[in-house]
Backbone as JSON, one array per atom type, in Angstrom:
{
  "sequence": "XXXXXXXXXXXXXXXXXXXXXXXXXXXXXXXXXXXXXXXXXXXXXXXXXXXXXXXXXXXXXXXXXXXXXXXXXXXXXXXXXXXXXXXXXXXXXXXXXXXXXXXXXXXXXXXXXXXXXXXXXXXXXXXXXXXXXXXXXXXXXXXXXXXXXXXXXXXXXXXXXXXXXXXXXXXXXXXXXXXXXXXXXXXXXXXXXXXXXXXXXXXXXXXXXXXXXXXXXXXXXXXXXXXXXXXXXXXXXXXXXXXXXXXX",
  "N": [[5.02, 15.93, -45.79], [7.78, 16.08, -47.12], [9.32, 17.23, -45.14], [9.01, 15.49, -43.2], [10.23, 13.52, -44.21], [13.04, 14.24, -44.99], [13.95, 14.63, -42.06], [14.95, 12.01, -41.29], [16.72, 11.72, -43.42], [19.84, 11.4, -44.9], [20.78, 12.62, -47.1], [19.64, 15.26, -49.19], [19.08, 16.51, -51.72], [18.78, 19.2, -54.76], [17.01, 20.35, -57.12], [16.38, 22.68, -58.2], [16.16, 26.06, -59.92], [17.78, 28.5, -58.46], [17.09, 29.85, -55.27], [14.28, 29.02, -55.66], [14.01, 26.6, -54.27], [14.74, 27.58, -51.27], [11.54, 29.29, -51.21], [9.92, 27.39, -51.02], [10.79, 26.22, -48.55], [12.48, 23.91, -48.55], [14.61, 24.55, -48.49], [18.6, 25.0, -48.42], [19.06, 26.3, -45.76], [16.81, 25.83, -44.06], [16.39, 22.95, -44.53], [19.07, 22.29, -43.34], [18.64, 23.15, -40.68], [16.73, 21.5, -39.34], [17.55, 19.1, -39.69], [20.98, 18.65, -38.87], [22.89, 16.76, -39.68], [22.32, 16.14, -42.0], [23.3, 15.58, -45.47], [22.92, 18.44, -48.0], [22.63, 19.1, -51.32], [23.14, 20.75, -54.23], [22.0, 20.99, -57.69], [22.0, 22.94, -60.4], [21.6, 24.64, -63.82], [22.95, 27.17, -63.53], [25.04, 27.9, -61.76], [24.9, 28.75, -58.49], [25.47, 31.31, -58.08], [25.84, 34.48, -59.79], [25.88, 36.35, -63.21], [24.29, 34.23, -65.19], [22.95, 32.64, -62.94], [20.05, 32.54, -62.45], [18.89, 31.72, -64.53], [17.05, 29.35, -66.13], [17.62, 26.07, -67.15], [18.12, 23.46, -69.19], [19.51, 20.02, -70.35], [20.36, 20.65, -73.53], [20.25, 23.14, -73.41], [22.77, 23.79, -72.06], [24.45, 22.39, -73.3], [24.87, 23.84, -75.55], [25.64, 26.51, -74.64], [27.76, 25.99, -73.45], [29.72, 25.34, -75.47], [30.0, 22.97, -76.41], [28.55, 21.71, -78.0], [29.3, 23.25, -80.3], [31.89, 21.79, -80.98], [30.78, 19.37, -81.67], [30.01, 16.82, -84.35], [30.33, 16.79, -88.07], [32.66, 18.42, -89.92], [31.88, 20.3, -91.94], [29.38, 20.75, -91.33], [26.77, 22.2, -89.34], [26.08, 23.19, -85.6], [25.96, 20.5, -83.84], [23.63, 18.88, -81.13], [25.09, 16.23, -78.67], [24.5, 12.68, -79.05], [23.57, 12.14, -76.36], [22.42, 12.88, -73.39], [24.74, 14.6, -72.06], [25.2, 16.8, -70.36], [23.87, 16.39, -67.82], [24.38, 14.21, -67.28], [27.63, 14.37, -66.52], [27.14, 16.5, -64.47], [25.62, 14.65, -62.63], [27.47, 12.68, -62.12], [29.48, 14.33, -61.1], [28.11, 15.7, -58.67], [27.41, 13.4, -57.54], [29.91, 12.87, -56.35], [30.7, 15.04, -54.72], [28.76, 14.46, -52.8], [29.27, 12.15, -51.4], [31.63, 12.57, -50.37], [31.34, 14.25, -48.28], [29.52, 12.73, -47.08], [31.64, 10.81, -46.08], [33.12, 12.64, -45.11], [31.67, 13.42, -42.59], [32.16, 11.57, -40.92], [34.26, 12.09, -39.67], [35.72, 12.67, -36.28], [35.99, 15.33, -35.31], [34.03, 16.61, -37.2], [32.66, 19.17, -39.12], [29.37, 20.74, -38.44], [27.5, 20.92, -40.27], [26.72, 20.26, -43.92], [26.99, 21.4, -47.23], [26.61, 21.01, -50.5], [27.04, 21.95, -53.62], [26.83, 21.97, -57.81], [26.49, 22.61, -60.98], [25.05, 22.61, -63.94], [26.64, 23.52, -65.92], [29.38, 23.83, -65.64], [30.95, 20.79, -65.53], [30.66, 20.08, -67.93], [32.83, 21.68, -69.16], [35.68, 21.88, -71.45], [39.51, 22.12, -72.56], [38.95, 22.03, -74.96], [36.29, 23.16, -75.34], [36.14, 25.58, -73.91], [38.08, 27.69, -74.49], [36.99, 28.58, -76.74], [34.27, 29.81, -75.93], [35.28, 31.62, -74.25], [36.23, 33.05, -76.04], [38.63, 33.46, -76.84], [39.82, 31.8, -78.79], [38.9, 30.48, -82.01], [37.07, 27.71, -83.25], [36.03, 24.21, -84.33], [34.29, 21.61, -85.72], [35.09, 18.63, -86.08], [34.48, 15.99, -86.36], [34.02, 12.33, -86.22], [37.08, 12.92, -85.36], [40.29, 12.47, -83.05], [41.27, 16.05, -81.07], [43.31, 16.57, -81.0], [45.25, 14.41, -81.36], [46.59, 12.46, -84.0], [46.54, 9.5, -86.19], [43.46, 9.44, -85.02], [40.29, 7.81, -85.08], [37.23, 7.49, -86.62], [37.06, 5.25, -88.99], [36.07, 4.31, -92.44], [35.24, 1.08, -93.0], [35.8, -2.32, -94.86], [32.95, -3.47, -94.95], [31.82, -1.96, -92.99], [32.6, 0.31, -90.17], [35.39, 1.57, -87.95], [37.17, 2.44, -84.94], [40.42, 3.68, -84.85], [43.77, 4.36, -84.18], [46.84, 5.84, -83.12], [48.42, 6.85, -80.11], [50.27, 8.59, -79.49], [53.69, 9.42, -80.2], [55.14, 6.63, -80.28], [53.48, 4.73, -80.68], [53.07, 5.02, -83.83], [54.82, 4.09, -85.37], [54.14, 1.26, -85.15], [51.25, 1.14, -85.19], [51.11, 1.67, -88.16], [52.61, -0.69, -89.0], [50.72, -2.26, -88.43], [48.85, -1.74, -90.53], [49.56, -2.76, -92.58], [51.69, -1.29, -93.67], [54.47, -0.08, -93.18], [56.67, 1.62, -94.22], [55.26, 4.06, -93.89], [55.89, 4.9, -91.67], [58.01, 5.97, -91.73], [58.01, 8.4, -93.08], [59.21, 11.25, -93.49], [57.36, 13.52, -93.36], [55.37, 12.77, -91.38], [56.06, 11.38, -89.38], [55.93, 12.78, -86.76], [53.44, 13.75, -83.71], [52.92, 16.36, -84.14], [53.39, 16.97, -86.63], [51.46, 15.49, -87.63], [49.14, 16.52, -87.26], [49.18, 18.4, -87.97], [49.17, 17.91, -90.94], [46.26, 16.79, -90.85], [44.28, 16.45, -92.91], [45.27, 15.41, -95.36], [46.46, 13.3, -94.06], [44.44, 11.82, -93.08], [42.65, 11.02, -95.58], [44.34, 9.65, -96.91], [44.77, 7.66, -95.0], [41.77, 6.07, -94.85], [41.49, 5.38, -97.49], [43.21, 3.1, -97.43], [41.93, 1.63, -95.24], [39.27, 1.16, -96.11], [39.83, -1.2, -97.74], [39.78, -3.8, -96.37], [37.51, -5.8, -93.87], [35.77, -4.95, -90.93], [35.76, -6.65, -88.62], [38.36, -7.35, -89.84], [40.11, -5.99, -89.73], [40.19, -5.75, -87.15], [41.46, -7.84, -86.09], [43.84, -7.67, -87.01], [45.06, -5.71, -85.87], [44.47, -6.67, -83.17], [46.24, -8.21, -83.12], [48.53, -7.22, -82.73], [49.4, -5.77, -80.0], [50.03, -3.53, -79.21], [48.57, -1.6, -79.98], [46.02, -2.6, -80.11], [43.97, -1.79, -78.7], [43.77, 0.33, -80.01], [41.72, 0.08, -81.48], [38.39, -0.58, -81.82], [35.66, -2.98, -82.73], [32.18, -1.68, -83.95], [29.32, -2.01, -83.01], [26.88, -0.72, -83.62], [27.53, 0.82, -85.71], [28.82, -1.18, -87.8], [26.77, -3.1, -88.35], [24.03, -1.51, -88.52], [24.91, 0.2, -90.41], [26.02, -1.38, -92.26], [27.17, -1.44, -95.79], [24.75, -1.68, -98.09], [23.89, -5.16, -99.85]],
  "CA": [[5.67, 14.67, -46.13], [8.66, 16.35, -47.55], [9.74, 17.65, -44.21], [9.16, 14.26, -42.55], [11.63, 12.77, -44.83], [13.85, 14.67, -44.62], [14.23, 14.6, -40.41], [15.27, 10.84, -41.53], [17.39, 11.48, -44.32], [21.11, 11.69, -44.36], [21.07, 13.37, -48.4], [18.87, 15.72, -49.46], [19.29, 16.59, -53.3], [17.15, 19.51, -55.17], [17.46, 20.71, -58.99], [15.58, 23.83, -59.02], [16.7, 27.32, -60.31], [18.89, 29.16, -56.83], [15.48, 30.75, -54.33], [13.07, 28.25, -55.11], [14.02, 25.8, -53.04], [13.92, 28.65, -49.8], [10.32, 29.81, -51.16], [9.04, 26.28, -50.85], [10.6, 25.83, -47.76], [12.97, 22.77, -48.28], [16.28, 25.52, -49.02], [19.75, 24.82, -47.57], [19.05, 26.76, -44.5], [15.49, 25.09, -43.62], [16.93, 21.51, -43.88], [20.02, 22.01, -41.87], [18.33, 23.7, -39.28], [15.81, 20.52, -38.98], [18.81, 17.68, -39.93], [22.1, 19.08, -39.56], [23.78, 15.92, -39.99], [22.22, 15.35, -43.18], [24.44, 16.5, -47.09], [22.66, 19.21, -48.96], [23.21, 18.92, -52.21], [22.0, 21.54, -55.14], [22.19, 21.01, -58.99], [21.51, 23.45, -61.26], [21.85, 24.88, -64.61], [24.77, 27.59, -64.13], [25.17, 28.04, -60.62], [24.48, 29.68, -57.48], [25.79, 32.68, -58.13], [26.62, 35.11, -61.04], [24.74, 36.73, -63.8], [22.93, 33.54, -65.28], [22.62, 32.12, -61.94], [18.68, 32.81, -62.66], [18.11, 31.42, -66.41], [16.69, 28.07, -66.63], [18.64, 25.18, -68.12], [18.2, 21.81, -69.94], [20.85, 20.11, -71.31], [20.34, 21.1, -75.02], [20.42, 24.46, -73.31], [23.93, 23.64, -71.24], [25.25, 22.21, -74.19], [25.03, 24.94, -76.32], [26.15, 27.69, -74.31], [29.37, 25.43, -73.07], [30.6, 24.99, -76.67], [29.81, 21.2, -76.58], [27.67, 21.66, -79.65], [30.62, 23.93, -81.62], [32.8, 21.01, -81.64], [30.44, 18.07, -82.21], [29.57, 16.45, -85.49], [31.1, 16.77, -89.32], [33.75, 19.6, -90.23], [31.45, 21.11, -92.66], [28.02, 21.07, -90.51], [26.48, 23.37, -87.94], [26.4, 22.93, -84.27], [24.96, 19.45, -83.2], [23.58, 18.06, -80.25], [25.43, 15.08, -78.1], [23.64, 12.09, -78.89], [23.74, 11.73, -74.88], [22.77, 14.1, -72.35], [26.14, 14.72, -71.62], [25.38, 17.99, -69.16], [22.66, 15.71, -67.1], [25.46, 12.87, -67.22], [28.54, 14.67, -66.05], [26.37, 16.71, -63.07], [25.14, 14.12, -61.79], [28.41, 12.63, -61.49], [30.34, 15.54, -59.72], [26.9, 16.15, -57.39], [27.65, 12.31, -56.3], [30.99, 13.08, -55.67], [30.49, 16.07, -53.63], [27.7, 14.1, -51.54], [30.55, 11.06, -50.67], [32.98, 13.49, -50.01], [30.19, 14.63, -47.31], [29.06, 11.58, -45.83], [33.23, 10.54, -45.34], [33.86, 13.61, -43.44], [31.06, 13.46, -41.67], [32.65, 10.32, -40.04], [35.65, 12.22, -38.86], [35.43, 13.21, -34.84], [35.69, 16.9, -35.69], [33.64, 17.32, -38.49], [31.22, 20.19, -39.0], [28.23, 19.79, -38.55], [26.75, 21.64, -41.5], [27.48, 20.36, -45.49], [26.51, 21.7, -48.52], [27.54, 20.75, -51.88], [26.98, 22.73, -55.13], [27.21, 21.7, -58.57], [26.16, 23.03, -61.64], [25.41, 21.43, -65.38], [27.51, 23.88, -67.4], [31.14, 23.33, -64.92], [31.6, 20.0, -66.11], [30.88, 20.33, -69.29], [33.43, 22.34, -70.43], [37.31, 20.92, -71.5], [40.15, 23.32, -73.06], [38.58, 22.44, -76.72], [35.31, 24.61, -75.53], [36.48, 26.87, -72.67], [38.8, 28.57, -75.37], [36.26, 29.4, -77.64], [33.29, 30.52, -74.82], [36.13, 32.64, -73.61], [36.62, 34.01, -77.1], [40.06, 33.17, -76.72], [40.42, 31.25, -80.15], [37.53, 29.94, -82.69], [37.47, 26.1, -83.1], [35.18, 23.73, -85.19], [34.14, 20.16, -85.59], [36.0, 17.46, -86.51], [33.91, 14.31, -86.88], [34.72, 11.81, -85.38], [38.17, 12.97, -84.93], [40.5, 13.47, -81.97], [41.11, 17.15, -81.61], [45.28, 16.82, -80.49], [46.18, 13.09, -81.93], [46.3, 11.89, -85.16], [45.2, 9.93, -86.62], [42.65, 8.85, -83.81], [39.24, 8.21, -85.58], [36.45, 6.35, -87.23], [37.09, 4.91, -90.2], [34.72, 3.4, -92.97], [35.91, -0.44, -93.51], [34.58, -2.94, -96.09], [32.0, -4.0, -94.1], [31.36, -1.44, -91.66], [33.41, 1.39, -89.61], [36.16, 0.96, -87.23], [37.88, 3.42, -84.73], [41.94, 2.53, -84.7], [44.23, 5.05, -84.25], [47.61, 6.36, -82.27], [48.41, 7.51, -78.77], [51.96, 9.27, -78.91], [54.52, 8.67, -81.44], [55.61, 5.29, -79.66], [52.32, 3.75, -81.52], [52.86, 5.39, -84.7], [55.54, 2.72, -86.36], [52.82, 0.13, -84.79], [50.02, 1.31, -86.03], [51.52, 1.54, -89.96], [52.69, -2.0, -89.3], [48.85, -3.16, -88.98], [48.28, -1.05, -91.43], [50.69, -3.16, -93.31], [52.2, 0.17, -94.79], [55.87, 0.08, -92.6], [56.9, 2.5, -94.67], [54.94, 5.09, -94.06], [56.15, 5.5, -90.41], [59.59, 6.77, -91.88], [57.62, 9.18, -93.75], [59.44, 12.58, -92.4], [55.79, 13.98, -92.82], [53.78, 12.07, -90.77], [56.91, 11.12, -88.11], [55.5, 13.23, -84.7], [51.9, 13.8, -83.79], [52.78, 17.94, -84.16], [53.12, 17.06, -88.04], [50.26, 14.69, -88.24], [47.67, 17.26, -86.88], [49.22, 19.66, -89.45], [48.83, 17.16, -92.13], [45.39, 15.98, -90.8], [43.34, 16.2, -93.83], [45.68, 14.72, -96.73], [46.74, 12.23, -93.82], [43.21, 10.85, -92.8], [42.09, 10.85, -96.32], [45.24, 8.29, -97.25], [44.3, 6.23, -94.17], [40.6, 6.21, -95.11], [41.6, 4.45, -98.6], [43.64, 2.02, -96.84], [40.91, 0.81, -94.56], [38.4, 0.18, -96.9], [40.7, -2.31, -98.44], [39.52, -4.78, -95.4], [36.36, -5.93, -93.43], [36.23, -4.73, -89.89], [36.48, -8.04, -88.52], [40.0, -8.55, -90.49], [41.43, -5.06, -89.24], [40.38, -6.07, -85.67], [42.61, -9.11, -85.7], [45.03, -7.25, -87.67], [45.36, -4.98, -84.75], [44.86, -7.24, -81.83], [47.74, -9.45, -83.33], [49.74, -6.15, -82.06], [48.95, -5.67, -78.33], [50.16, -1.95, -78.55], [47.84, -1.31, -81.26], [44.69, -3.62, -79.93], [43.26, -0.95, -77.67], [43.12, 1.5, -80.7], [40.94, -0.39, -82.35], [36.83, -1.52, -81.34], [34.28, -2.89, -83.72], [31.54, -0.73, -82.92], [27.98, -3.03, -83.59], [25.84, -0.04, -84.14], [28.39, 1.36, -87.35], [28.69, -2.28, -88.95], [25.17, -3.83, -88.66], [23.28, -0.35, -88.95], [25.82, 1.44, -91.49], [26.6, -1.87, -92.98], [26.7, -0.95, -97.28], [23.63, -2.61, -98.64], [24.43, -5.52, -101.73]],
  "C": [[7.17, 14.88, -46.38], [10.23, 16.55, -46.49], [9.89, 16.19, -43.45], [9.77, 13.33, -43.2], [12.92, 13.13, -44.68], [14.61, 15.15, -43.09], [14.8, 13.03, -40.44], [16.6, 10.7, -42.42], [18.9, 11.81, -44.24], [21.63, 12.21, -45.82], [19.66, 14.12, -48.76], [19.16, 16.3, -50.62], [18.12, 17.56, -53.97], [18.0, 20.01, -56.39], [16.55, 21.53, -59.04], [17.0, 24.9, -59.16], [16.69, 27.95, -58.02], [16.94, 30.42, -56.81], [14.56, 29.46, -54.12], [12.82, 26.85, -54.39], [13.67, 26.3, -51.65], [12.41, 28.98, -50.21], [9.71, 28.35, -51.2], [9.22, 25.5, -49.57], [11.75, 24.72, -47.33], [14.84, 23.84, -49.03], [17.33, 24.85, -48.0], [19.73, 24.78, -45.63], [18.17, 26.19, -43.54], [16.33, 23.56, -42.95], [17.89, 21.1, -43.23], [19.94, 22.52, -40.83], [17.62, 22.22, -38.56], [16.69, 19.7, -38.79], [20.24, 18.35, -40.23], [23.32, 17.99, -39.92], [23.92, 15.47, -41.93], [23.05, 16.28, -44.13], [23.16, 16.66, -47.34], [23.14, 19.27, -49.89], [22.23, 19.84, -53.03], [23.06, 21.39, -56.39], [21.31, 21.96, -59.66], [22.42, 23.77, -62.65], [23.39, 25.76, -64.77], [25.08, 28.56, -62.66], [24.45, 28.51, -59.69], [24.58, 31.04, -57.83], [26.04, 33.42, -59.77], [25.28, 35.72, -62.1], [23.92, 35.65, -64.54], [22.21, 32.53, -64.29], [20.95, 31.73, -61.98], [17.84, 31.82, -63.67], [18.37, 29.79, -65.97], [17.24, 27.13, -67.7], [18.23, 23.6, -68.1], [19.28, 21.37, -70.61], [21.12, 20.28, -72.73], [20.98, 22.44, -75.03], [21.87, 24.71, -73.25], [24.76, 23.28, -72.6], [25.6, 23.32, -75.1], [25.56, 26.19, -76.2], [27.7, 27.24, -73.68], [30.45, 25.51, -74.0], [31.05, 23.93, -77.02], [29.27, 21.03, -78.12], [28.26, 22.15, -80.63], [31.06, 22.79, -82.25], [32.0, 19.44, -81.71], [29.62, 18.64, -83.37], [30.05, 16.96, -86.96], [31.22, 18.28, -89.68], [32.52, 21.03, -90.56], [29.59, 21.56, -92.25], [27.89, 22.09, -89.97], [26.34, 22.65, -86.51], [25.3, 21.62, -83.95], [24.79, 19.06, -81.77], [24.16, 16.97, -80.5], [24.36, 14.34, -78.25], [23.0, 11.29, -77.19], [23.58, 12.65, -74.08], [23.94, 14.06, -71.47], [26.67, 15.98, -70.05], [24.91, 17.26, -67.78], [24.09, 14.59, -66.52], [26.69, 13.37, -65.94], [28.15, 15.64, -64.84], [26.37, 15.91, -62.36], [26.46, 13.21, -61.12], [28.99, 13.26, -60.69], [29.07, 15.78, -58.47], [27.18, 14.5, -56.26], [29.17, 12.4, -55.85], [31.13, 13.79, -54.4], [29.72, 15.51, -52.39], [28.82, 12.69, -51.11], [31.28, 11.49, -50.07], [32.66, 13.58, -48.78], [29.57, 14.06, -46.11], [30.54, 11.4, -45.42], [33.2, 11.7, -44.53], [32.7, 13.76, -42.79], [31.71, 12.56, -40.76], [33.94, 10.77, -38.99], [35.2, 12.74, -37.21], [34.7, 14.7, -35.08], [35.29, 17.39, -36.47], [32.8, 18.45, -38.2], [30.19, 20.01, -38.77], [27.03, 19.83, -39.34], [27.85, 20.78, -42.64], [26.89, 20.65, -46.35], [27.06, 21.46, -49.53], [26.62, 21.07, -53.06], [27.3, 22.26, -56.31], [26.12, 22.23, -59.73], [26.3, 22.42, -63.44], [26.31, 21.72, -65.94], [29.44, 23.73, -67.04], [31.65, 22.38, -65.67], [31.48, 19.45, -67.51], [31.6, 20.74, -70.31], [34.62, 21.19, -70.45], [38.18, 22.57, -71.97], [39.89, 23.63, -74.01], [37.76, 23.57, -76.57], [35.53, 25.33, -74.9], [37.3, 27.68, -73.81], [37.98, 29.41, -76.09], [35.14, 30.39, -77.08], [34.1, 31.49, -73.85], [36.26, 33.73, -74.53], [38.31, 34.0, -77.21], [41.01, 32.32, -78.21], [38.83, 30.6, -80.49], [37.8, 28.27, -82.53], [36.04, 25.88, -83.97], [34.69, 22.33, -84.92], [34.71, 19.23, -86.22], [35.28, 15.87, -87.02], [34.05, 13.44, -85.91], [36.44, 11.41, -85.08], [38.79, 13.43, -84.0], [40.96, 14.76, -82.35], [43.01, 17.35, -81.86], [45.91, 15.85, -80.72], [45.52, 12.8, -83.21], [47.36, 11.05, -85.75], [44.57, 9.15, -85.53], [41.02, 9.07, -84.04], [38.64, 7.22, -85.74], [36.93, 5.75, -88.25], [36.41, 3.47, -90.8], [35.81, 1.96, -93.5], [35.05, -0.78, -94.88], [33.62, -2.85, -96.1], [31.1, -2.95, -93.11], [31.88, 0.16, -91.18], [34.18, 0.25, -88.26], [36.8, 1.87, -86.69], [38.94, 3.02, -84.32], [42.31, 4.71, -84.79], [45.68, 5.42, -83.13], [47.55, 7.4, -80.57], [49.7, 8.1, -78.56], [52.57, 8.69, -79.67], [54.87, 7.51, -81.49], [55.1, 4.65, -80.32], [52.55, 3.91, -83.21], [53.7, 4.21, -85.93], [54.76, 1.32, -86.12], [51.65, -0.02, -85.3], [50.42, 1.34, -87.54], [52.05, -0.02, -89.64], [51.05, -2.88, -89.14], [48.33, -2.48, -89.69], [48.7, -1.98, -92.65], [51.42, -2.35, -94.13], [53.23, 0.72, -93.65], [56.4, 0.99, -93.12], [56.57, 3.75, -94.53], [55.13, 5.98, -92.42], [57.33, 6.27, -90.7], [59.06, 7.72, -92.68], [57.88, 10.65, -93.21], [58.22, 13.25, -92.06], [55.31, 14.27, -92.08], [54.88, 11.57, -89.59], [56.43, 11.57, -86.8], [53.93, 13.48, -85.09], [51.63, 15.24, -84.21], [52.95, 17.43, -85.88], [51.61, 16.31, -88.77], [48.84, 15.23, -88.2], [47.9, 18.35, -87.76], [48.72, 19.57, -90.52], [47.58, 16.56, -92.12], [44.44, 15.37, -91.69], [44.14, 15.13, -94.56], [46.18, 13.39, -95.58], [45.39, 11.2, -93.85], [42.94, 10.04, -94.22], [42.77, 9.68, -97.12], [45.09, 6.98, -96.11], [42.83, 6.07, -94.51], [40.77, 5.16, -96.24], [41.79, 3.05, -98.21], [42.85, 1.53, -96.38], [39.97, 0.0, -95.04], [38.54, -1.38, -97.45], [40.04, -3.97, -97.17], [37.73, -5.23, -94.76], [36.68, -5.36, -91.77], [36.68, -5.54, -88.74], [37.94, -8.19, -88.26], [40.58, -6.96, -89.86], [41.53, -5.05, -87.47], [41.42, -7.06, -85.55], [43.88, -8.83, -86.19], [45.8, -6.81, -86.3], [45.32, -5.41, -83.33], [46.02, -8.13, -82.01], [49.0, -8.72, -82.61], [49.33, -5.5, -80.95], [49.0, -4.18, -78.93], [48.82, -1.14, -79.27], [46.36, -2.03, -81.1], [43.64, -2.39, -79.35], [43.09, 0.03, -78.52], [41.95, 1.17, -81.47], [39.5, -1.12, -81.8], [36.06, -1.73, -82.63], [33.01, -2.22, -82.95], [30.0, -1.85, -83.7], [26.93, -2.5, -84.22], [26.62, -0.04, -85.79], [27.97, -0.05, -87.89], [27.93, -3.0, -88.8], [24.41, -2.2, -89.06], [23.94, 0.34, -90.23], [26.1, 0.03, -92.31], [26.1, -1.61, -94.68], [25.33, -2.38, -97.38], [24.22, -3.48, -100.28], [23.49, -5.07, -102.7]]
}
């Protein structure tokens, strides 16, 4: 059956561990001998090649050995799972990339007439936060829900609820303290560039944190959409303030 689909098919897609696709028959080499027009496509855990080329992967697994799980969830925790299969997620994206890429040049006159496309869970998983540390190249931690290189760029608990508001480049920073209604605190030599504000991150958050409460999330959304530049830092999130809302 497998075979007689594939004499039809113009993608062929497999997710085992690198061999057992050839020992069953339906490998690279098999199906572009039968269909060479059709894209080959293989997902796995941590490639084709190399020394864990072999070892079996889930994304709990992928996450954990990427250094996805270092830097999620609160400062003072241990390593959490993404509430999202995030390895499964970002695969399957780059595997459909690779297979578009595949069908377009097939279209050209002179294309090949063989394609294969490779992708692997733990590639796009990483960034520079975890590649540093899975290099051994520098330690790193978790933050919360904070960004790792702007601040402040976070959650924060409202009256009512939570609310994530925060800066994108100093440009925002006298914007954002004016919906803060605290103008003042942009001239604060301090807290002036984003290289002092990630210095200062703790004693800064923990003074915007006060501030927030002061409101409902609601009233700091309209605070902050009243200021275009400043609208886009800010979402009510529905889970945080119906699920997290304080109990009277």
């Amino acid at each position: 059956m497998a075979l007689r689909l594939i004499d039809k098919a113009d993608v062929v897609m497999e997710n085992f561990r690198p061999g057992v696709a050839d020992k069953i028959g339906i490998g690279a080499d098999a199906v572009l001998e039968r269909n060479p027009r059709v894209i080959y496509c293989s997902v796995n855990a941590f490639g084709s090649e190399g020394p864990w080329a072999l070892r079996p992967g889930t994304d709990p697994v992928v996450q954990a050995m990427s250094g996805v799980m270092s830097v999620t969830g609160e400062r003072d925790g241990g390593p959490l799972l993404v509430g999202i299969p995030v390895a499964d997620y970002s695969s399957a994206m780059i595997a459909v990339q690779g297979i578009l890429l595949g069908l377009l040049a097939r279209q050209a006159p002179d294309a090949a007439r063989r394609s294969r496309s490779r992708c692997s869970m733990r590639s796009p998983s990483g960034s520079p936060r975890v590649s540093a540390p899975t290099l051994r190249l520098t330690r790193t931690h978790p933050l919360g829900s904070q960004h790792s290189q702007v601040v402040p760029y976070q959650a924060f608990k409202t009256k009512d609820g939570y609310a994530v508001s925060g800066t994108w480049g100093d440009a925002d920073w006298p914007r954002f303290c004016d919906g803060l209604g605290w103008p003042e605190l942009a001239d604060d030599h301090r807290y002036d560039t984003n290289v002092k504000r990630v210095e200062r991150r703790d004693e800064l958050s923990e003074m915007l944190q006060e501030r927030f409460t002061d409101r409902t999330t609601a009233e700091w959304e309209e605070r902050f959409s009243s200021r275009k530049s400043c609208s886009r830092r800010l979402t009510r999130s529905r889970s945080f303030s119906t699920t997290h809302r304080p109990r009277p």
